[in-house]
Backbone as a printed PyTorch tensor [residue, N CA C, xyz], in Angstrom:
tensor([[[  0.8440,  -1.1740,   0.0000],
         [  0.0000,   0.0000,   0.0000],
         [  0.8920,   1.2420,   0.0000]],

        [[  0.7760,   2.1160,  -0.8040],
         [  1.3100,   3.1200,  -1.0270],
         [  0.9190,   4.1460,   0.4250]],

        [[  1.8480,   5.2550,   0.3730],
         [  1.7870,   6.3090,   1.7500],
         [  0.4640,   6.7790,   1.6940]],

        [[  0.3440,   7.5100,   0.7280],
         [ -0.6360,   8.1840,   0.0890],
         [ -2.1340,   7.0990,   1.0140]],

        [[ -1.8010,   5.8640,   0.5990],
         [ -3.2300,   4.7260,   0.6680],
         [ -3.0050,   4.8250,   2.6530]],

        [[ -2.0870,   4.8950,   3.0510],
         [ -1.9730,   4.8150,   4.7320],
         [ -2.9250,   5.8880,   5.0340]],

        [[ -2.3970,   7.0170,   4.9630],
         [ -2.6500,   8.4070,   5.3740],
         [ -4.1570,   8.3740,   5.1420]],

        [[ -4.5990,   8.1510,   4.2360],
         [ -6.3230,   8.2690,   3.5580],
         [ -6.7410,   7.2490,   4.8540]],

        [[ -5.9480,   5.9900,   4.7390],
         [ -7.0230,   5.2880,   5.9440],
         [ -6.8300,   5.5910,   7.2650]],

        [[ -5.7250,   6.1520,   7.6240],
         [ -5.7120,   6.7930,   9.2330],
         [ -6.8910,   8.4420,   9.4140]],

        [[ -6.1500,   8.8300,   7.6890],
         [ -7.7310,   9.6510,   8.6070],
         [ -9.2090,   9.3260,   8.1340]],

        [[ -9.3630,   8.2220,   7.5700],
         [-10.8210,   7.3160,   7.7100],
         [-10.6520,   7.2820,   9.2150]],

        [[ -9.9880,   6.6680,   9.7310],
         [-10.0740,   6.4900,  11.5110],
         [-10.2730,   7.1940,  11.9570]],

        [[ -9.3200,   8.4770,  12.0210],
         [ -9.2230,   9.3580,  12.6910],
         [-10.9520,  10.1490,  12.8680]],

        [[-11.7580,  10.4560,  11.1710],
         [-12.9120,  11.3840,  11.3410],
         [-13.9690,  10.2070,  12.0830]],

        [[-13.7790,   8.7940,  12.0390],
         [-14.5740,   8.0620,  12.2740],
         [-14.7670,   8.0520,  13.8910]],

        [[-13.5600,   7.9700,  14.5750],
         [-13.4110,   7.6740,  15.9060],
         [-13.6440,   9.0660,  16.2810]],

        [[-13.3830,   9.9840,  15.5800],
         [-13.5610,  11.5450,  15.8890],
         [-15.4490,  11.4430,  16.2880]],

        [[-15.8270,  11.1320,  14.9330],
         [-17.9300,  10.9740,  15.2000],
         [-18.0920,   9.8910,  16.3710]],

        [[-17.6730,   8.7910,  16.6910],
         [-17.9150,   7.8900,  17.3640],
         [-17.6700,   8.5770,  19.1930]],

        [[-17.0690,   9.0010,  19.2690],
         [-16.6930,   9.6300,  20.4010],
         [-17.6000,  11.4630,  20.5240]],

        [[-17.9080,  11.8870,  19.8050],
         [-18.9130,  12.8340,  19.8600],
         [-19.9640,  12.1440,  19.9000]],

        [[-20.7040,  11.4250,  19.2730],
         [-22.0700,  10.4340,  19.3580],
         [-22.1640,  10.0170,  20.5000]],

        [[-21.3260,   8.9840,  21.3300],
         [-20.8630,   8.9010,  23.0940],
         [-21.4870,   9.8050,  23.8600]],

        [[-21.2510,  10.7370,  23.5590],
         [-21.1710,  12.2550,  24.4410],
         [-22.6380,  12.8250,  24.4750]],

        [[-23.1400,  12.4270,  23.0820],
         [-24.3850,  13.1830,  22.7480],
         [-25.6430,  12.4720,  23.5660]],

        [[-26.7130,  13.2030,  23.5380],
         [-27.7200,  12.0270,  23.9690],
         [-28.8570,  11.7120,  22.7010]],

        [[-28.1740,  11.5270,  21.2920],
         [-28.6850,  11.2980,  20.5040],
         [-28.6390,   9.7640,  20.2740]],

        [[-29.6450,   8.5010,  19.8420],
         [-29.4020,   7.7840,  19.0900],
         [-28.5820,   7.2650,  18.1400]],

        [[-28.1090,   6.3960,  17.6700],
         [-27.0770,   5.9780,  16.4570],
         [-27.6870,   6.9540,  15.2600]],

        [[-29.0960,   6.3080,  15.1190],
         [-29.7180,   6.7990,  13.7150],
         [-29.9240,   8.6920,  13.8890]],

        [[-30.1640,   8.7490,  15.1560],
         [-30.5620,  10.5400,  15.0270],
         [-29.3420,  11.2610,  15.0170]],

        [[-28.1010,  10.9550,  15.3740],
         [-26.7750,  11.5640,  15.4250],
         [-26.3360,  11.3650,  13.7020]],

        [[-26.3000,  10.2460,  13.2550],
         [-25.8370,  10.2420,  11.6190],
         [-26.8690,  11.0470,  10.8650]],

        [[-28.1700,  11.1710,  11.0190],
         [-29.0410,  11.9060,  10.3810],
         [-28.8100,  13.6430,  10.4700]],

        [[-28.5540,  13.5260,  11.7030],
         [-27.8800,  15.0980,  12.0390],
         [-26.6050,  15.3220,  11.5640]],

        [[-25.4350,  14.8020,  11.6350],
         [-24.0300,  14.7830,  10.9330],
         [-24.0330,  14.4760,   9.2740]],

        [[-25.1630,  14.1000,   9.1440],
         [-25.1520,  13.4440,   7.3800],
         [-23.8980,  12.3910,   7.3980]],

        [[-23.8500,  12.0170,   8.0110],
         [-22.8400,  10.8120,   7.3050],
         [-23.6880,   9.2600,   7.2870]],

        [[-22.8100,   8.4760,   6.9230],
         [-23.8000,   7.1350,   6.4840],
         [-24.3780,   6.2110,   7.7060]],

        [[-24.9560,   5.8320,   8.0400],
         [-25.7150,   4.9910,   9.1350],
         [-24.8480,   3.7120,   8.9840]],

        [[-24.6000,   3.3160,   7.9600],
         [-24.1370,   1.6470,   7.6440],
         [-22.4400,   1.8940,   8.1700]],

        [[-21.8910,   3.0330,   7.4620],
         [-20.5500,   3.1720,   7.8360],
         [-20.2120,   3.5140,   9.1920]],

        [[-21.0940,   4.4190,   9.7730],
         [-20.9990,   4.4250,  11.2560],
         [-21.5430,   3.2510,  12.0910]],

        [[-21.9520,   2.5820,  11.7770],
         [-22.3470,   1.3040,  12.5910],
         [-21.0580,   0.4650,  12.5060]],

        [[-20.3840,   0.6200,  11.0920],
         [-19.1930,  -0.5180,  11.2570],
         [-18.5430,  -0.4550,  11.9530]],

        [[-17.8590,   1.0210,  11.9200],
         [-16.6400,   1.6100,  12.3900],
         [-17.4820,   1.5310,  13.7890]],

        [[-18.1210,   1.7080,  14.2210],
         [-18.6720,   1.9890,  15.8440],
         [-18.1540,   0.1530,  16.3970]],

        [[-18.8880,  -0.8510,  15.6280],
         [-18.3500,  -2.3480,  15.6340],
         [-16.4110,  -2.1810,  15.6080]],

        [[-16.3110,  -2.1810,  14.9430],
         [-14.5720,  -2.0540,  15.1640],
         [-14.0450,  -1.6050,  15.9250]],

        [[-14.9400,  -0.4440,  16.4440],
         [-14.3010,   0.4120,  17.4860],
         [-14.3730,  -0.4610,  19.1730]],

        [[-15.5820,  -0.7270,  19.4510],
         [-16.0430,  -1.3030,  20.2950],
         [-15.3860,  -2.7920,  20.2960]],

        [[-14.6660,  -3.6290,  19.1540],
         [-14.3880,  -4.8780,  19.8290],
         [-12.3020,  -4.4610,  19.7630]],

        [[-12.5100,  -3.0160,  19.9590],
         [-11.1200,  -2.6450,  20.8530],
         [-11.3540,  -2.8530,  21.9300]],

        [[-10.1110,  -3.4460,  22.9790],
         [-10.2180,  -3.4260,  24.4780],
         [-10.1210,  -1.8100,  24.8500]],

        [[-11.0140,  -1.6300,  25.7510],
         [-11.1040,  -0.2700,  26.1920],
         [-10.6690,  -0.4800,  27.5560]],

        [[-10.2990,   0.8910,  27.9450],
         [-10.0200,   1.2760,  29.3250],
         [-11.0620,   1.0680,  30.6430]],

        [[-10.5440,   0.2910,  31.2100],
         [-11.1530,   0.3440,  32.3680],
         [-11.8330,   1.2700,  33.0010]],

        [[-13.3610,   1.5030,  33.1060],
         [-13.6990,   2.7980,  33.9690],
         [-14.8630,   2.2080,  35.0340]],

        [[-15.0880,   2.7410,  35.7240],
         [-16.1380,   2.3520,  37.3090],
         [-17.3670,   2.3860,  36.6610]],

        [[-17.9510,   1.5320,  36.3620],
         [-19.6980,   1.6770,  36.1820],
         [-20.8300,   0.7240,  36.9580]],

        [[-21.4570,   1.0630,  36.8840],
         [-22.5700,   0.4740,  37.7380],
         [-23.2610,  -0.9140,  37.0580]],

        [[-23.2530,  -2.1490,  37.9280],
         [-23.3680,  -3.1240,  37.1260],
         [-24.9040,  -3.3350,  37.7480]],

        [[-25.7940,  -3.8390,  36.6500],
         [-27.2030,  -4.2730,  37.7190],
         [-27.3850,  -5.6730,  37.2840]],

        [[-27.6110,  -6.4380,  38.5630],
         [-27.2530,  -7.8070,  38.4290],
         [-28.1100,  -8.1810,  39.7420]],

        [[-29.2320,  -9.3500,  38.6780],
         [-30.1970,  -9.7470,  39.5110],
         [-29.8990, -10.4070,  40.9440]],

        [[-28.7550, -11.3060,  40.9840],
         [-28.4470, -11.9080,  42.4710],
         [-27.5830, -10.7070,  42.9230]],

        [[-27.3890,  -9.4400,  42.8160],
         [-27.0340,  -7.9170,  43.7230],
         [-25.2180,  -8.4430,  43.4550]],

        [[-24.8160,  -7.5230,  44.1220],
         [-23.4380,  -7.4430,  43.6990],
         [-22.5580,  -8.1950,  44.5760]],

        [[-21.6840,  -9.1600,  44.0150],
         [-20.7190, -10.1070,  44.1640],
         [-19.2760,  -9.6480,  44.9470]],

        [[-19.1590,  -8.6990,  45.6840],
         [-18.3120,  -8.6840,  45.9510],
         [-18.3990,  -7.3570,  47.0330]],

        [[-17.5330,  -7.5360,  48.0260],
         [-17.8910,  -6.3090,  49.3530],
         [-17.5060,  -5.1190,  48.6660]],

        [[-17.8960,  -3.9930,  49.7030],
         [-17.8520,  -2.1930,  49.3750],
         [-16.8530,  -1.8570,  49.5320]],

        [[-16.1430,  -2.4150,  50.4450],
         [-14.3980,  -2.2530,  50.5010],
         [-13.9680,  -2.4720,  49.0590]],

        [[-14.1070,  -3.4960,  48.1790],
         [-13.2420,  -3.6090,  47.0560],
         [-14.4570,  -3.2610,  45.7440]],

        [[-15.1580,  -2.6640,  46.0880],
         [-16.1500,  -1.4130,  44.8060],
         [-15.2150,  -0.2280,  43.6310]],

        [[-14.2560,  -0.3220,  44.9310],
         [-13.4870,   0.9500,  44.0410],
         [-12.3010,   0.0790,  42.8470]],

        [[-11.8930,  -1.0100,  43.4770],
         [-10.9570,  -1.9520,  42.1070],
         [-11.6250,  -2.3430,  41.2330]],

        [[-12.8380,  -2.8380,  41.5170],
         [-13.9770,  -3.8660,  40.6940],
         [-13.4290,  -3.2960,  39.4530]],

        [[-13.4670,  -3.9450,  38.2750],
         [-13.7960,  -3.8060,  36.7370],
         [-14.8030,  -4.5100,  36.1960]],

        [[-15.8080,  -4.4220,  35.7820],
         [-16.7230,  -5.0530,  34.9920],
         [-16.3630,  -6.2090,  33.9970]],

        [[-17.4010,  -7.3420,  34.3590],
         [-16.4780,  -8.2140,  33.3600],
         [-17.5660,  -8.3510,  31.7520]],

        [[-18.0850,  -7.0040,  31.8770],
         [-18.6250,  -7.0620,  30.4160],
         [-18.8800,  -5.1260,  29.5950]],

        [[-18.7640,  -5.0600,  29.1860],
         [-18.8350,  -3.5600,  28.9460],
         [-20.7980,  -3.0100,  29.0490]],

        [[-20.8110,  -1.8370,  29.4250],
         [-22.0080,  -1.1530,  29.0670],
         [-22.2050,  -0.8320,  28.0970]],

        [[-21.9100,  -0.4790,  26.7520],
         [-21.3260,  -0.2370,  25.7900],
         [-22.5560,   0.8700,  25.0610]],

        [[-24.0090,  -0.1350,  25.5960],
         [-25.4430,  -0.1720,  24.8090],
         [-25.8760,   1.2750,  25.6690]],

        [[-25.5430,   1.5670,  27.0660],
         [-25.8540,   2.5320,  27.5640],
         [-25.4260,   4.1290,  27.3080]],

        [[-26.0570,   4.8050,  27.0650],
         [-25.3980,   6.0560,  27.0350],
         [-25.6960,   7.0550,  28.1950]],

        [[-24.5570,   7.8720,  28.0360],
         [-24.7930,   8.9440,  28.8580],
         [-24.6760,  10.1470,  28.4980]],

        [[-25.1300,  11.0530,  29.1360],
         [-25.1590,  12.2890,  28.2040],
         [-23.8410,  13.2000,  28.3310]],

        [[-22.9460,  13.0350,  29.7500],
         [-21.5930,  13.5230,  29.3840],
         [-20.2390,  12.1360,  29.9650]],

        [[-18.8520,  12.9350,  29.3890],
         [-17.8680,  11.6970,  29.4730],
         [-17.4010,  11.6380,  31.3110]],

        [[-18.3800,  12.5150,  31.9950],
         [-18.0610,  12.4060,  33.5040],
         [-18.1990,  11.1850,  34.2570]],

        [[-17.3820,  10.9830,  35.0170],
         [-17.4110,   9.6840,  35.9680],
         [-18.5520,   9.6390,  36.4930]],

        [[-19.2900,   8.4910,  36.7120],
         [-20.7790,   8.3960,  37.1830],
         [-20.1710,   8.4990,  39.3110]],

        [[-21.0150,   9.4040,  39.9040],
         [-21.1280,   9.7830,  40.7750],
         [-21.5600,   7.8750,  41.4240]],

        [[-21.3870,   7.7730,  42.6560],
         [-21.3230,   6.4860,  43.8380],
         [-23.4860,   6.0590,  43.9210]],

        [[-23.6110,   5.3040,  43.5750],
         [-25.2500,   5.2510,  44.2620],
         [-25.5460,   5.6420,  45.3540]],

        [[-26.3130,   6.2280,  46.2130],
         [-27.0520,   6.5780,  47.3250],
         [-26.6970,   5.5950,  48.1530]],

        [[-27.7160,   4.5140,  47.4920],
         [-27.5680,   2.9700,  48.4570],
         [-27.1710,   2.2690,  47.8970]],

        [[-25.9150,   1.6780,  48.6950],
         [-24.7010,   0.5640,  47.7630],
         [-25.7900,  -0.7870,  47.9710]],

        [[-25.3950,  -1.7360,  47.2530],
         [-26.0690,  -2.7070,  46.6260],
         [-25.0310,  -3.7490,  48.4140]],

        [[-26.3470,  -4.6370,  49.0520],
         [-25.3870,  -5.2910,  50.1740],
         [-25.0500,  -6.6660,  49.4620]],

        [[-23.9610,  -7.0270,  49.9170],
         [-23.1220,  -7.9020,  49.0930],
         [-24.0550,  -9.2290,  49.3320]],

        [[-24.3590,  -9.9520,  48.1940],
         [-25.1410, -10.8380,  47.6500],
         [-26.1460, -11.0080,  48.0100]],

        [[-26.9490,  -9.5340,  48.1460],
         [-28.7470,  -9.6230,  48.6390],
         [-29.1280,  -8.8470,  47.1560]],

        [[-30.4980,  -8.9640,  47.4110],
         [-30.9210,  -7.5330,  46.9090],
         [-31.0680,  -6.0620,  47.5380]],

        [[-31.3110,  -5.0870,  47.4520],
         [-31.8270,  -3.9670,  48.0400],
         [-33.2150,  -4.1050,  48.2080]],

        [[-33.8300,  -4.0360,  49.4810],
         [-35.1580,  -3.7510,  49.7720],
         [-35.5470,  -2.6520,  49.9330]],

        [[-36.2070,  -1.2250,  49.4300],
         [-36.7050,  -0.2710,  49.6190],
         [-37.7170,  -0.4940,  50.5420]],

        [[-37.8820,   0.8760,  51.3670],
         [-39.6370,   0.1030,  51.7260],
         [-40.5250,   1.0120,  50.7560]],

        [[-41.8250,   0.9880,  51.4240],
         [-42.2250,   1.7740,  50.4640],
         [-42.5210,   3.4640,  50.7250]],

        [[-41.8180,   3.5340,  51.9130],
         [-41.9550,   5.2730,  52.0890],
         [-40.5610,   5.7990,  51.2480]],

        [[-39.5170,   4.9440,  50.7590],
         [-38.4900,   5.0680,  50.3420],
         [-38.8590,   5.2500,  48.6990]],

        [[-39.7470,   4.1380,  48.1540],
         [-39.9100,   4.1000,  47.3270],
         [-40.7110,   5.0850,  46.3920]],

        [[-41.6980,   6.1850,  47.4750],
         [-42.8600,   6.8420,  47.3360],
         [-41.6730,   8.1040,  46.6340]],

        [[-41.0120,   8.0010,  48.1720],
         [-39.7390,   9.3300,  47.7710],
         [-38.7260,   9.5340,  46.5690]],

        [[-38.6600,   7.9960,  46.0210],
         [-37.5900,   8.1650,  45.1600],
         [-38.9190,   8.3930,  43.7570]],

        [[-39.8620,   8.2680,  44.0370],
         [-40.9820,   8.1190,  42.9180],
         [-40.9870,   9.6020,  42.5910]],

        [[-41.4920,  10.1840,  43.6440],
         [-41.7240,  11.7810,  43.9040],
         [-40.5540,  12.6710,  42.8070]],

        [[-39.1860,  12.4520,  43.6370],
         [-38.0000,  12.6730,  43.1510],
         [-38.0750,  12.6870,  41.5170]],

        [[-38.3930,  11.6430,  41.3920],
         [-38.2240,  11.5320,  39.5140],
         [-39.3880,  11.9750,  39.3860]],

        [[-40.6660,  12.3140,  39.5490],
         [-41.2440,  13.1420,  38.6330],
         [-41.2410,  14.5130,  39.1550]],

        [[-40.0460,  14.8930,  39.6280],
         [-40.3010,  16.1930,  39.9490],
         [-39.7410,  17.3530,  38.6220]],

        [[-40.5960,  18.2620,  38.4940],
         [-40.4790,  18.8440,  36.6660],
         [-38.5810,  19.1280,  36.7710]],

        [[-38.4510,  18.4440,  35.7140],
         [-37.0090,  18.8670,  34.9460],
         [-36.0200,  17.3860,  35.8100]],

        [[-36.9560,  16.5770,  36.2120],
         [-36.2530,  15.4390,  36.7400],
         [-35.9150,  14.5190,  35.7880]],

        [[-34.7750,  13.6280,  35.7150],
         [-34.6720,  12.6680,  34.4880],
         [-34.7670,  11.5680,  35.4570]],

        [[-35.9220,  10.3600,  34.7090],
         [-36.2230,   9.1500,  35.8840],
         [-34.8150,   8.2400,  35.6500]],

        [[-33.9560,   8.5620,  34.2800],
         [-32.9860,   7.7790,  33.9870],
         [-31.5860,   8.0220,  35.1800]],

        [[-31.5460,   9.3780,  35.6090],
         [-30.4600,   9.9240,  36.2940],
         [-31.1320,   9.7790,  37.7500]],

        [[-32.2130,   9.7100,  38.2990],
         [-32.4020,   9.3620,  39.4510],
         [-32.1940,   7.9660,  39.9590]],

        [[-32.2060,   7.2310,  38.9190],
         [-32.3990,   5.7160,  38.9160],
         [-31.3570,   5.3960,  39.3040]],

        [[-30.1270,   5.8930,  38.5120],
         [-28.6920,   5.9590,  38.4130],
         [-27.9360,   6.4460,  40.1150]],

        [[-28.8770,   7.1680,  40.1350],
         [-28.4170,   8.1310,  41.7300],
         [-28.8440,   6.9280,  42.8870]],

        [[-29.4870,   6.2860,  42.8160],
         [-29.8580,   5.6200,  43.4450],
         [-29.7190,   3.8710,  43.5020]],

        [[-28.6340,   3.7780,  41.9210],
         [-28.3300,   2.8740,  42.2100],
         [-28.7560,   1.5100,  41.6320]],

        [[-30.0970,   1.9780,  41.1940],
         [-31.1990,   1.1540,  40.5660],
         [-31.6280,   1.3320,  38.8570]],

        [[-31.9290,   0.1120,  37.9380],
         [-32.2080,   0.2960,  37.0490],
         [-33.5860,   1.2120,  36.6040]],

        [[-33.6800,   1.8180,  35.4040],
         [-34.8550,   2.4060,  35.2000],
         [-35.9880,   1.8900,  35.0030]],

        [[-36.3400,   0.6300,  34.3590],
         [-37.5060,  -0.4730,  34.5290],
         [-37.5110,  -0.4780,  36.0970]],

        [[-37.1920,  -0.7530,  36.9660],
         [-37.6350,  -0.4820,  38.2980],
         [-38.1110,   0.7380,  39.0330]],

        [[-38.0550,   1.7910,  38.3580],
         [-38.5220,   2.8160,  38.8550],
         [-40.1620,   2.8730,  38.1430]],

        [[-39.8140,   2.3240,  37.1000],
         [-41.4170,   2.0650,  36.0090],
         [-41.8660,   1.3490,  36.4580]],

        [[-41.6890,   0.0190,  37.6350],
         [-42.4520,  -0.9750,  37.8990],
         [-43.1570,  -0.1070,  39.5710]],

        [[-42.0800,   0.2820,  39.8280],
         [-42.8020,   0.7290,  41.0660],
         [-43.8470,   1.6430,  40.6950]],

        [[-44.1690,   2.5470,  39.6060],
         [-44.6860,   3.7330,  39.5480],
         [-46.2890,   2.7260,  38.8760]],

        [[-45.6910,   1.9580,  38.1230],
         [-47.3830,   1.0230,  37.8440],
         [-47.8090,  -0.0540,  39.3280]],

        [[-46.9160,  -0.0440,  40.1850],
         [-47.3730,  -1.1480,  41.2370],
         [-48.1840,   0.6430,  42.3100]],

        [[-47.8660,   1.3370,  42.3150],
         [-48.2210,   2.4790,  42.7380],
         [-49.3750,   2.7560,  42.1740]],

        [[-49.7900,   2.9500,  40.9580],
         [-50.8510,   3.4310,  40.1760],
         [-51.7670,   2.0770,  40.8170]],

        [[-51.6270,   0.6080,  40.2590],
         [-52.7030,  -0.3410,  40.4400],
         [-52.9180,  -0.4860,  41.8610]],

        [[-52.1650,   0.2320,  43.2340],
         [-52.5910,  -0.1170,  44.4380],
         [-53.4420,   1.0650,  44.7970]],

        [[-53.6180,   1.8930,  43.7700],
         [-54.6060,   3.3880,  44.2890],
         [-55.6480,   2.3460,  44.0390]],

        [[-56.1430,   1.8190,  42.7790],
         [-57.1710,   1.1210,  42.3120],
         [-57.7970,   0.0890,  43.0420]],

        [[-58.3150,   0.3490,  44.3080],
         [-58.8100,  -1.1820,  44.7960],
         [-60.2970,  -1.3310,  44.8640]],

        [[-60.8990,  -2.1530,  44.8720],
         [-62.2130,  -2.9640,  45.0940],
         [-62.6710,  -2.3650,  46.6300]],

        [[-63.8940,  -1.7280,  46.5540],
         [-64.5170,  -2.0130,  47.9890],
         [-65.7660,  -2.4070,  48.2310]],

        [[-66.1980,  -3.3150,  48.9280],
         [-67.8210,  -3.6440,  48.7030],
         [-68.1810,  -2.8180,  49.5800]],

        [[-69.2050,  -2.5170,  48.6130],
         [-70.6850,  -1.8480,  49.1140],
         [-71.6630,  -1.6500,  49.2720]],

        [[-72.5220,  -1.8010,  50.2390],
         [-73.7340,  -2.1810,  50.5190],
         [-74.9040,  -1.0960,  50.2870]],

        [[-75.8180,  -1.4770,  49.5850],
         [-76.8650,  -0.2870,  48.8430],
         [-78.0010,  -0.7950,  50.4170]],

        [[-78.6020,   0.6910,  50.7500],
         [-79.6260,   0.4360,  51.6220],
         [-80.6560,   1.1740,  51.4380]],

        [[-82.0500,   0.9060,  51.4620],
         [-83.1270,   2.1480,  51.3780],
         [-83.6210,   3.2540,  52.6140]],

        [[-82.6370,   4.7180,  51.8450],
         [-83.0680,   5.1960,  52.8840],
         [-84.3090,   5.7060,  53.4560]],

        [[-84.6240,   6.0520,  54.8120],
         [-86.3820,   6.3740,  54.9190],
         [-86.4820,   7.6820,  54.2100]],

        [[-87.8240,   8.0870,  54.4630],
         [-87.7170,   9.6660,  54.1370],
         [-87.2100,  10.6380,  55.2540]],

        [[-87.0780,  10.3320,  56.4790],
         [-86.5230,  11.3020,  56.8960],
         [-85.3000,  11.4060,  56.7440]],

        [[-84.7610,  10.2470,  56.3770],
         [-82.9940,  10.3130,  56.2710],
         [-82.9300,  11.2370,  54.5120]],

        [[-83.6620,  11.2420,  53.9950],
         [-83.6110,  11.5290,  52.3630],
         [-83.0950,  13.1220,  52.5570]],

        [[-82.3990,  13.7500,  51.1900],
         [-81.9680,  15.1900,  51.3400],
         [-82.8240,  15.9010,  50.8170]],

        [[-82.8250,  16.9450,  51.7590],
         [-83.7900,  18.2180,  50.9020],
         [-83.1150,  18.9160,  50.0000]],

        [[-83.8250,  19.0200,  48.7230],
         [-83.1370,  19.9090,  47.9460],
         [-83.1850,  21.5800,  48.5000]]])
């Protein structure tokens, strides 16, 4: 391959990993970030694939894992993930801040439900993101959605009631 043929494909890399790493950053979609940049959907998906089955740098993220987390709070800060987030985005390249409530080593977290009312409250409070509270707390966002429909269907309950005829003196005057 001629110099000329190097140079052309380093900066194929270079503008590629250049979009791939702004897209990261953004809180746009794959498809709404290439639609906005005009560049190709198919070519940014590759290069995003190539990019991603690079080993990347180790960084602290929050793992959610149905049997709770495998290992004590003392050693939270070495942990490395043994799979990437990759699918998640965030909206900047800042280190994700510690959960509220650390996950106790091989339970789940039990909220109760005055905890749960509060963290409910919290996320719909205007200009709240339920994704970044979830995060603050430690917990996935389908769980903040399950609590908020187990909330809605427990307003909804059944009460029997008994119809009686009242006399006329009990009746209202208009």
């Amino acid at each position: 391959m001629s110099d000329g043929g190097r140079s052309q494909a380093r900066y194929g890399e270079t503008f590629w990993r250049a979009h791939h790493e702004a897209w990261k950053r953004s809180d746009l979609n794959q498809r709404e970030y290439c639609e906005a940049q005009r560049i190709p959907l198919k070519a940014f998906g590759n290069w995003r694939a190539k990019f991603k089955a690079e080993p990347q740098p180790s960084t602290r993220k929050l793992l959610y894992r149905r049997g709770g987390a495998r290992h004590s709070l003392s050693h939270s800060l070495s942990h490395t993930p043994s799979h990437s987030l990759s699918h998640m985005t965030y909206p900047s390249s800042a280190p994700l801040p510690a959960p509220i409530v650390p996950a106790r080593e091989g339970h789940r977290r039990r909220f109760s439900e005055a905890d749960q009312r509060r963290i409910l409250a919290e996320a719909a409070s205007p200009g709240a993101s339920v994704s970044e509270v979830a995060r603050r707390y430690g917990i996935a966002r389908r769980v903040l959605c399950r609590w908020r429909q187990e909330q809605a269907s427990a307003g909804a309950r059944f009460v029997n009631v008994e119809i009686v005829e009242a006399s006329a003196e009990e009746s209202i005057e208009p």
